[in-house]
C-alpha positions in Angstrom: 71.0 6.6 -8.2 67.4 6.4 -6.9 65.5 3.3 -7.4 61.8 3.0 -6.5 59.7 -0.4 -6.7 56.2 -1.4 -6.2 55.8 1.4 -3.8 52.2 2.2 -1.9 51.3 4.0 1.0 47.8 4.7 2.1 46.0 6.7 4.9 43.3 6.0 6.0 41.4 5.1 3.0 43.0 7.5 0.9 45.6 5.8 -1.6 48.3 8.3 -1.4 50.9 5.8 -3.5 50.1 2.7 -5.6 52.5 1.0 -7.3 55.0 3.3 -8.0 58.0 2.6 -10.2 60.3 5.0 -10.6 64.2 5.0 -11.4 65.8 8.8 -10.9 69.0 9.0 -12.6 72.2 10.4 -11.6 73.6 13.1 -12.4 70.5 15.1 -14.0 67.8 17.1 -12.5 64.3 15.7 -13.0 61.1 17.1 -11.9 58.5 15.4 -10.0 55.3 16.9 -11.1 51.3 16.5 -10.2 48.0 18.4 -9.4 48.2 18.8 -5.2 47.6 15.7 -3.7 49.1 13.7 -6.7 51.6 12.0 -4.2 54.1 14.3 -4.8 54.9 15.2 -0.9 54.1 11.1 0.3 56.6 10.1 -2.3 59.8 12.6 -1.7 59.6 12.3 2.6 59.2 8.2 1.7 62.8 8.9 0.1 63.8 10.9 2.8 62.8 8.1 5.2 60.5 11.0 7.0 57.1 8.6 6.0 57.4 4.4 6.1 55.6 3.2 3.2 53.1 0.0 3.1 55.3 -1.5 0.6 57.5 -1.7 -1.9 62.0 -0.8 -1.2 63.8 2.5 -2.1 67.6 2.3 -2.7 69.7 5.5 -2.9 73.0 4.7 -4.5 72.1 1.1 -3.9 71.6 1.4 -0.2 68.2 0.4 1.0 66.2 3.1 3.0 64.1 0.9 5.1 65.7 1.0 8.8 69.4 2.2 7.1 70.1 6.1 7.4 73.6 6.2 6.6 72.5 7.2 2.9 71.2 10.3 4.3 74.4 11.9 4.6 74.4 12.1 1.0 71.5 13.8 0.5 70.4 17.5 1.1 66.8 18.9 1.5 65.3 22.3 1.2 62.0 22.6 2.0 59.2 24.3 0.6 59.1 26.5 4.3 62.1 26.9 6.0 61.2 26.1 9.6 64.4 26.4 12.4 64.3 27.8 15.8 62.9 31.3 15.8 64.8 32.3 18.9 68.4 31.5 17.1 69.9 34.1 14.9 71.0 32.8 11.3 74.9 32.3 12.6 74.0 29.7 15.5 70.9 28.0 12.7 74.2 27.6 10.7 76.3 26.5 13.0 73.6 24.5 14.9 72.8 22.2 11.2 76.7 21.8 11.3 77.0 20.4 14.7 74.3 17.6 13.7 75.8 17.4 10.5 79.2 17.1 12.8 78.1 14.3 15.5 76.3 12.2 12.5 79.2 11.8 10.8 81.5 10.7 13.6 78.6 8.0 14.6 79.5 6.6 11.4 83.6 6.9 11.8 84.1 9.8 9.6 85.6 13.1 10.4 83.8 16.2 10.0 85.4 19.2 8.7 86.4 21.8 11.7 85.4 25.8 11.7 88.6 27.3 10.4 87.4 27.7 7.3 85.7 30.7 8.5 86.5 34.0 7.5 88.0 36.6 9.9 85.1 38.8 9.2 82.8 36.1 11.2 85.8 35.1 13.6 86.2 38.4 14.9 82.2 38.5 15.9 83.0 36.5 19.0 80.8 34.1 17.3 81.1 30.2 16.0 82.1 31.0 12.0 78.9 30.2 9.8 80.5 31.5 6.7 83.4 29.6 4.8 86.0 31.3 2.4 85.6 29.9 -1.3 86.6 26.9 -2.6 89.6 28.4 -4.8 90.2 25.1 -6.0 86.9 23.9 -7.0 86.2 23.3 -10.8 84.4 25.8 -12.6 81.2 24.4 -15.0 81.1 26.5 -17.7 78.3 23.7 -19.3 76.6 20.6 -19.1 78.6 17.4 -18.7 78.5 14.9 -21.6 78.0 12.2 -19.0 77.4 13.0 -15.2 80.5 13.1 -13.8 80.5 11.3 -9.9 80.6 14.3 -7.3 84.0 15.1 -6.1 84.0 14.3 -2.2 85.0 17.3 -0.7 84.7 17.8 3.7 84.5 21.5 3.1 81.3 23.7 3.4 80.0 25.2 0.4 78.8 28.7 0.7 78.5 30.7 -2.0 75.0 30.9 -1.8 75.4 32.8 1.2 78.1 35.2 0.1 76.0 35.7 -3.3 72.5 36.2 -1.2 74.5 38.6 0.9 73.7 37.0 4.1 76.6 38.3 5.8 73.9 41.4 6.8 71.6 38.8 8.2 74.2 36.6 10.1 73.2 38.1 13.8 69.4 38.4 13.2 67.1 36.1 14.8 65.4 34.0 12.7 61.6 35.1 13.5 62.5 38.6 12.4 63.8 37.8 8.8 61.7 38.0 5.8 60.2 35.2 4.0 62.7 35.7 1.0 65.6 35.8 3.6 64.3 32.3 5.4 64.1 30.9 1.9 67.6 32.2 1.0 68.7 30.4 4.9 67.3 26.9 3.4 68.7 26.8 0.6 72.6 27.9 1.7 71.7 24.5 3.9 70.4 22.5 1.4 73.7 23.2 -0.4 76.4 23.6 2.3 77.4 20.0 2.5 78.1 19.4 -1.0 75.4 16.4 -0.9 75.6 13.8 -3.8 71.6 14.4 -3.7 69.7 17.1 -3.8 65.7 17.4 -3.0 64.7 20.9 -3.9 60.9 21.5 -3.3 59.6 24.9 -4.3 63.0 26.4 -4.0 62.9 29.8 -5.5 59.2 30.6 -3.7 59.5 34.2 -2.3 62.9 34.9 -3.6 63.6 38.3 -5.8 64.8 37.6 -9.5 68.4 38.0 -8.9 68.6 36.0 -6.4 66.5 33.5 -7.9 68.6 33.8 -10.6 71.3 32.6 -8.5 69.7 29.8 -7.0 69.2 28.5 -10.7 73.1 29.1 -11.7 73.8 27.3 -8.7 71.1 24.2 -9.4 72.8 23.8 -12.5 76.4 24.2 -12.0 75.6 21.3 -9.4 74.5 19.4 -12.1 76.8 19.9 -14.0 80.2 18.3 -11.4 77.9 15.5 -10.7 74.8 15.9 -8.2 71.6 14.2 -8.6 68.6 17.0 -8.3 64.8 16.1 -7.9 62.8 19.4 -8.1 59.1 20.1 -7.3 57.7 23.3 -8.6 54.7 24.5 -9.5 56.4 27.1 -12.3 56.8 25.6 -15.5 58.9 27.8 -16.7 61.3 27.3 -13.9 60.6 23.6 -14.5 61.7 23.7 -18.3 64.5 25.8 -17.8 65.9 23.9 -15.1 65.5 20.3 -15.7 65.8 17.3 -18.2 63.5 14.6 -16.8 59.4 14.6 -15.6 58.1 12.2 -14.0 53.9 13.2 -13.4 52.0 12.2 -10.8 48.4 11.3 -10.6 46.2 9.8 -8.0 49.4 8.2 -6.6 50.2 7.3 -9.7 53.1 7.5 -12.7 50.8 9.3 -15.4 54.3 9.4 -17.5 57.8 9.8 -17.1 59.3 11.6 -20.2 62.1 14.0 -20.8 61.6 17.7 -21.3 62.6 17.9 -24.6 60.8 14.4 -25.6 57.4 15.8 -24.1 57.8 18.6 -26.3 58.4 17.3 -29.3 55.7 14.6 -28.8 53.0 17.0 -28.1 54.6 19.8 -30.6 54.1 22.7 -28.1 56.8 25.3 -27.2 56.5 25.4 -23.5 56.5 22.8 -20.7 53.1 24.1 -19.2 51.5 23.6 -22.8 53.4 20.4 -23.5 51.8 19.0 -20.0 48.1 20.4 -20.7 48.1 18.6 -23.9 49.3 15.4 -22.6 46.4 15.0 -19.9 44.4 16.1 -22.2 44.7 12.8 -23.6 43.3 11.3 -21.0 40.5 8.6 -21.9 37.2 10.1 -20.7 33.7 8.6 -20.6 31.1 11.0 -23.9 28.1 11.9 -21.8 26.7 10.7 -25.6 27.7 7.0 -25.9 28.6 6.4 -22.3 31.7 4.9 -23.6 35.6 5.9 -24.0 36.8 7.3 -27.2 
């Protein structure tokens, strides 16, 4: 799905990516991982075409990111801090993300879906709709796939994020006056509404209560499961272990190693993730002060 080659960026003289080769797969959920200024940030936004790197190509579903951005209409982002228009209330933010959404897809001869798949409870407001009725006919994932399954293209927004956050009681507050949770709980019914093939999720459940964290994880995974390709950046391990199948660690710019959850567990013979991950850099060759030499 993702395919990173001899990738380097620098600024300044600060090496923020050397030589990074990565291949994300489809269909699962990996983790990218690393101490703060690893290159976790430089490497995501080079994806995301929102930083050019020095050198080295990136294809998403084996279209190149340098100078093309049709891939991004595959591809949704939520943000570690959700930042939209304060002024606007949470209904025109919606509605406002839809309209882009809207004109980028008719640049590239596709229709976009149309409004009347919301509710009365929002048409009535006098308002643009910003809430959809349910997919009744969408699958239900009961468990991980066998084999990833290719997303089902589907025109039709995707909010049930928004009716399990409860947002409907949010809908005409502007966005400066919600709290940080309820920003947080905004970005992600975005990330999600366009049923992207891709998903970049950075510190997604930051500030949210545990049920509705909770539901941001059922959700992460049920996407999964019909198909979508998830890269996740968290600083919880636990949420880390519990949510994905792949690491790939970051340091200094970078790979330290790429593993699987379960094979980083088993090779270092811990119980958790955050364990696992100490033990493995603790392996790092180090210079004894004794001999002056690496063991």
């Amino acid at each position: 799905m993702i395919r990173i080659n001899a990738l380097n960026k620098k600024y300044g003289t600060l090496q923020a990516l050397s030589s990074v080769d990565v291949e994300i797969e489809p269909g699962r959920i990996t983790a990218v991982l690393g101490p703060n200024g690893a290159g976790k940030t430089t490497l995501i936004k080079s994806i995301l075409g929102l930083v050019k790197p020095d050198s080295g190509t990136i294809t998403v579903d084996g279209i190149h990111v340098n100078g093309e951005s049709r891939y991004r209409e595959m591809i949704g982002y939520m943000p570690q801090l959700a930042r939209y228009p304060e002024n606007l209330t949470v209904t025109e933010i919606v509605d406002m993300i839809r309209d882009i959404r809207k004109s980028a897809s008719k640049s590239e001869g596709r229709s976009a879906s149309t409004r009347k798949d919301a509710p009365d409870s929002i048409k009535n407001t006098g308002q643009k709709g910003a809430l959809a009725e349910k997919d009744a006919g969408r699958p239900q994932n009961n468990g991980q796939s066998a084999s990833a399954p290719e997303p089902a293209h589907d025109d039709t927004p995707d909010f049930e994020l928004w009716e399990r956050f409860g947002l409907e009681s949010e809908k005409d507050k502007p966005f400066r006056t919600l709290s940080g949770g309820n920003r947080q709980k905004v970005s992600a019914v975005l990330a999600f509404l366009f049923r992207p093939k891709v998903l970049f999720l950075d510190e997604p459940t930051t500030g949210l209560d545990p049920v509705s964290s909770s539901f941001l994880k059922d959700k992460i995974l049920a996407e999964r499961d019909r198909g979508t390709t998830i890269i996740l950046t968290s600083h919880i391990m636990s949420e880390v272990q519990e949510l994905a199948e792949q690491v790939v660690y970051l340091l200094d710019g970078k790979i330290y190693f790429e593993r699987s959850v379960a094979g980083l567990l088993e090779e270092t013979g811990q119980s958790t993730l955050e364990r696992a991950i100490a033990v493995k850099l603790g392996r790092q060759p180090e210079v004894t002060a004794e001999t002056g030499e690496t063991p």
